[in-house]
C-alpha positions as CSV (number, residue, x, y, z in Angstrom):
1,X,31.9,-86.5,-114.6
2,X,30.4,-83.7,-116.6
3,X,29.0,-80.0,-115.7
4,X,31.5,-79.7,-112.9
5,X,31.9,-75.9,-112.3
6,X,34.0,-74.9,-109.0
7,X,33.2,-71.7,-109.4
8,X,29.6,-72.4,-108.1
9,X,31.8,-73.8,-105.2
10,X,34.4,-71.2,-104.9
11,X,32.9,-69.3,-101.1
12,X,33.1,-72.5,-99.7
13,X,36.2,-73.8,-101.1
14,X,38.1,-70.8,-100.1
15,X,36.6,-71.0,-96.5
16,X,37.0,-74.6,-95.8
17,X,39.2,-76.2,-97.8
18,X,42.2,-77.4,-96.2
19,X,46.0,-76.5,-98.2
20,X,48.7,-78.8,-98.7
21,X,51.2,-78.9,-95.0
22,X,54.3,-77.1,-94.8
23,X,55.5,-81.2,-94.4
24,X,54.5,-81.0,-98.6
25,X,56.8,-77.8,-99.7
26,X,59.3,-79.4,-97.1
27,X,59.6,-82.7,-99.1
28,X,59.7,-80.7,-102.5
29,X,62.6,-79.1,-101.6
30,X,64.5,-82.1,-100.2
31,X,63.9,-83.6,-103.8
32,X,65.9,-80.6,-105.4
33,X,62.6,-78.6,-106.2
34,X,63.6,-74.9,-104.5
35,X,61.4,-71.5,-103.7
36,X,63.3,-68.4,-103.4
37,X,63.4,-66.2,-106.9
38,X,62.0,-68.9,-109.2
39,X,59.4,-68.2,-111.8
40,X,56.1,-70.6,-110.9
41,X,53.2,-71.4,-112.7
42,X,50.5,-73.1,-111.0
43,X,48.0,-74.9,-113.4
44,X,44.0,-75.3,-112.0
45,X,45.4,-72.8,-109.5
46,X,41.5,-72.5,-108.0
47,X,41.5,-70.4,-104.7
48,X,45.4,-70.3,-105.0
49,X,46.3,-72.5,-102.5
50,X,49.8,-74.2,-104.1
51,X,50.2,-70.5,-105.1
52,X,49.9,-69.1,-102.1
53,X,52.3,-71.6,-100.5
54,X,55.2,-70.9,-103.5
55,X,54.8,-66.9,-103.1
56,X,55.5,-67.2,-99.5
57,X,58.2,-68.7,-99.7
58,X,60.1,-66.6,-101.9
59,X,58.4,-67.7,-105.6
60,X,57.2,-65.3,-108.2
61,X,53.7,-67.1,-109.3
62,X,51.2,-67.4,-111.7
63,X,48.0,-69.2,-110.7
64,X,46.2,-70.1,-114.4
65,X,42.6,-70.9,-113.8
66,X,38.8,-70.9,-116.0
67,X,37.1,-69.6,-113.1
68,X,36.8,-65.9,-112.8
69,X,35.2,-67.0,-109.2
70,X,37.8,-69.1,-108.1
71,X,40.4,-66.0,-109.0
72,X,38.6,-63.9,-106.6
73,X,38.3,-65.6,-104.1
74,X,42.2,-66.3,-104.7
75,X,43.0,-62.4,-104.4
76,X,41.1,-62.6,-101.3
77,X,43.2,-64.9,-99.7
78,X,46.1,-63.6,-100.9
79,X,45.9,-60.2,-99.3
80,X,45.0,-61.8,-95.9
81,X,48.1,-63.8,-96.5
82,X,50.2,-60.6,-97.4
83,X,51.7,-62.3,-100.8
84,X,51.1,-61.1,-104.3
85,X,50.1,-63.8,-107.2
86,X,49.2,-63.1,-110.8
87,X,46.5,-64.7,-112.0
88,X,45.6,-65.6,-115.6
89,X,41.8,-66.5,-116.7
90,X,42.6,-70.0,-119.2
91,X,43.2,-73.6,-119.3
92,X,46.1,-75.7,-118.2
93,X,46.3,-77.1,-122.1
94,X,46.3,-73.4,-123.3
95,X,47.9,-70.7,-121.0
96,X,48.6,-68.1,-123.0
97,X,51.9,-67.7,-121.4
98,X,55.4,-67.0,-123.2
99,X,57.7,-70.0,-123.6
100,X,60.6,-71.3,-121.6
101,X,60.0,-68.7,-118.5
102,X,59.3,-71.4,-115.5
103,X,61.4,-72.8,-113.2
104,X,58.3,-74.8,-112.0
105,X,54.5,-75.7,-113.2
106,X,53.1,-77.5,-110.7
107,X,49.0,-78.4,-110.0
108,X,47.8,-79.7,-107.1
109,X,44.4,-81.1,-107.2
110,X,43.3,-80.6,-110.3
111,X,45.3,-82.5,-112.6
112,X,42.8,-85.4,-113.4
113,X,40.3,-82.8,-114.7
114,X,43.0,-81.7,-117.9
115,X,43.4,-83.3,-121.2
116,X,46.5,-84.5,-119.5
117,X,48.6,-85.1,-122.3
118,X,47.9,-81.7,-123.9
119,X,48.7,-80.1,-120.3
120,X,51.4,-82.1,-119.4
121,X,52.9,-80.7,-123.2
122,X,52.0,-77.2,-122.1
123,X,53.8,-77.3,-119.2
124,X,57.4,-78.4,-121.2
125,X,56.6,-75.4,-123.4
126,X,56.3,-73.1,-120.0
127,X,59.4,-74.9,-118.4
128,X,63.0,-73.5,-119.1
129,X,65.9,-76.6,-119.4
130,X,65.6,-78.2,-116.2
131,X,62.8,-77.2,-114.9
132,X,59.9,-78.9,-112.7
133,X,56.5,-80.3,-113.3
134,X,55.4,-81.1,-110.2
135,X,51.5,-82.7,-110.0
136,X,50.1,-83.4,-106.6
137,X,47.2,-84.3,-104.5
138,X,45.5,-84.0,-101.0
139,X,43.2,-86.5,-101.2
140,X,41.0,-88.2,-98.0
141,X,41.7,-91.8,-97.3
142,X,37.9,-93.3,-97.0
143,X,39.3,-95.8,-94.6
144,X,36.6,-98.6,-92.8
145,X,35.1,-96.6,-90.3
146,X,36.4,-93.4,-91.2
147,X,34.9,-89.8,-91.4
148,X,35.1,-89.8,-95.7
149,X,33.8,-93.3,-95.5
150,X,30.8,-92.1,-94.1
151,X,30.6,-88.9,-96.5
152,X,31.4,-90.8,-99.3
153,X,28.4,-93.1,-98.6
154,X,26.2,-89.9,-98.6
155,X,27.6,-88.7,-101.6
156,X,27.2,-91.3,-103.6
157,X,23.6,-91.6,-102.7
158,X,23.0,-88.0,-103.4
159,X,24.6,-87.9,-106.7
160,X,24.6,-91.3,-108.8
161,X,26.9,-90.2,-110.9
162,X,29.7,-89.0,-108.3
163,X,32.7,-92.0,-109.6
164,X,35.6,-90.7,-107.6
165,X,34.8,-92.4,-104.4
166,X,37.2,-95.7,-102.2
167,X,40.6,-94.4,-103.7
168,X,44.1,-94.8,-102.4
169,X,45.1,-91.8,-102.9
170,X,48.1,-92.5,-105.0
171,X,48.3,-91.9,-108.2
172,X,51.0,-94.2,-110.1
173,X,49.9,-93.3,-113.8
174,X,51.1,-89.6,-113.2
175,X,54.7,-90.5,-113.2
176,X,53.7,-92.5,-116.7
177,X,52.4,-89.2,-117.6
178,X,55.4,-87.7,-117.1
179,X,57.6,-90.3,-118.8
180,X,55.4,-90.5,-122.0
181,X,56.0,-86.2,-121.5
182,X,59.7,-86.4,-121.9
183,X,60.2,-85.3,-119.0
184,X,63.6,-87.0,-116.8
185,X,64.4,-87.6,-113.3
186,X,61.2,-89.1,-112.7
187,X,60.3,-89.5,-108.9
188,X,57.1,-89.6,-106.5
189,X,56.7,-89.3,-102.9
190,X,54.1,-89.5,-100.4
191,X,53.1,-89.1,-96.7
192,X,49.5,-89.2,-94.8
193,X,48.5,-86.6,-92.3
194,X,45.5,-86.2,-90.2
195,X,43.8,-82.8,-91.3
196,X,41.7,-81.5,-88.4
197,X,38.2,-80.5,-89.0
198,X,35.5,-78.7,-87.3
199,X,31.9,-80.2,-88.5
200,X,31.0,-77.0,-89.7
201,X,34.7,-77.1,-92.0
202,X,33.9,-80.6,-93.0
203,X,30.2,-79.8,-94.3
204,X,32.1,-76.5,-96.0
205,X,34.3,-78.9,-97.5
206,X,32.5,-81.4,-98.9
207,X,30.0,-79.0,-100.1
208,X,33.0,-77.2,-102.2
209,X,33.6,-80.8,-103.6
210,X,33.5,-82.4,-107.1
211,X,30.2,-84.2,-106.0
212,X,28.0,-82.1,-104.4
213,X,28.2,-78.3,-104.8
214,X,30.2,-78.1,-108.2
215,X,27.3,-80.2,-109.8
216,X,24.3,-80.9,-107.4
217,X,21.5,-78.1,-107.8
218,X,21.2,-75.4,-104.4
219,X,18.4,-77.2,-103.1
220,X,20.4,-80.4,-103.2
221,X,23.0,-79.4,-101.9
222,X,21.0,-78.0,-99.0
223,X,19.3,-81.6,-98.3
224,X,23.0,-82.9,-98.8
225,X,24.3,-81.0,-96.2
226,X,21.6,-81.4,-93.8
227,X,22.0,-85.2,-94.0
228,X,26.0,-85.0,-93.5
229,X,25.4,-82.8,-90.6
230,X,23.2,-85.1,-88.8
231,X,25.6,-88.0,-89.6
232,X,28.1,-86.2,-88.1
233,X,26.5,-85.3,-84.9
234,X,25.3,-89.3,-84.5
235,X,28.6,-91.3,-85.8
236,X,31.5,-88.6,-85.3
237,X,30.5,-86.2,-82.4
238,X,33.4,-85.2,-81.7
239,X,34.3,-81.3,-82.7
240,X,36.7,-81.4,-84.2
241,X,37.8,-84.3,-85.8
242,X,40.9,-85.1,-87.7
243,X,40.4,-86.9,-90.8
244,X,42.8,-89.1,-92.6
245,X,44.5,-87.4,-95.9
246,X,47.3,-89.4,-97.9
247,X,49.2,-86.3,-99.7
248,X,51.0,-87.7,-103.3
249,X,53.5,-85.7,-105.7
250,X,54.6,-87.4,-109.0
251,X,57.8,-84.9,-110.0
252,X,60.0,-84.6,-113.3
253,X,62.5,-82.5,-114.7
254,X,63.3,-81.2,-118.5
């Protein structure tokens, strides 16, 4: 889908989008990925969420991002959160960063917007031997009957040309990625997890999303959001809600 900007999005996604749960940063380290000391880059970094998550636990980071907005917002966040993150103004297939520094390049949703090849290369540039490349998502599960069922039918009647609707969240062609790479000690893992919303949280987060404020026009984002709040209220009155996520990592080594 093209003319996606985030930055148009970036209030929003920094209010309302929900992170990846300690459970995620829990299972990377089980899977020989650690925290403390290591040198992280974080590619599509947008309000620094995985960022955030890596500094405080111990990481030195670099969030890489296009968006001047999203890095803002980022800095933001981070200072509430009491962690310091770096953040460098490019593209996940051009970082500008020196060689063979990393421990770990990771990006959590944001991968499928690359020229995957060219990042995935970009990241064994950044990686020192042995090192990570960690690519994960936090995606909805649109589920019969569920909350993102419902949005997505409202999304894709707003925006025709919206595609990324009914998935599984799982993503088996990253670890494909990763082998055709070079990278080794290929191995994915994945969990699901209710993320609680409040209706107003929801509205901010679909509004942040791919479909609707990163590409609709204000004023059609405002009848977007007026519809998905009187859905709400009629098929999902309870406040809040928990709707179903499916979180995905696809991890390999140098």
């Amino acid at each position: 889908m093209s003319g996606v900007d985030f930055g148009r999005a970036a209030s929003d996604y920094a209010t309302f989008r929900a992170g990846f749960p300690d459970r995620f940063f829990d299972e990377l380290e089980a899977h020989g990925v650690g925290f403390a000391g290591i040198d992280a880059v974080d590619l599509g970094t947008g309000t620094g969420t995985v960022a955030r998550g890596l500094a405080l636990r111990g990481a030195r980071v670099v969030g890489v991002d296009p968006s001047a907005a999203m890095a803002e917002q980022a800095r933001a966040l981070d200072k509430q959160a009491g962690v310091s993150v770096r953040y460098v103004q490019a593209t996940a297939e051009s970082t500008g960063l020196p060689s063979g520094r990393a421990d770990l390049v990771i990006s959590g949703q944001a991968w499928w917007w690359f020229d995957r090849p060219r990042a995935a290369a970009e990241a064994r540039r950044l990686l020192k031997p042995g090192g990570w490349l960690v690519i994960c998502s936090l995606d909805w599960l649109p589920s019969p009957g569920s909350i993102p069922e419902a949005t997505e039918a409202l999304i894709a009647a707003a925006n025709p040309k919206w595609t990324m609707g009914g998935g599984d969240g799982r993503h088996p062609r990253w670890l494909d990625e990763l082998e055709d790479a070079g990278f080794r000690e290929r191995v994915a893992f994945e969990f699901d997890v209710a993320v609680p919303y409040t209706h107003e949280a929801w509205r901010g987060r679909i509004r942040a999303s791919a479909g609707v404020a990163a590409t609709l026009s204000e004023d059609e984002v405002a009848r977007f959001d007026e519809g998905l709040a009187a859905m709400l209220a009629e098929r999902f009155p309870e406040d809040p809600m928990a709707a179903p996520h499916r979180v995905y990592a696809a991890l390999g080594r140098t």
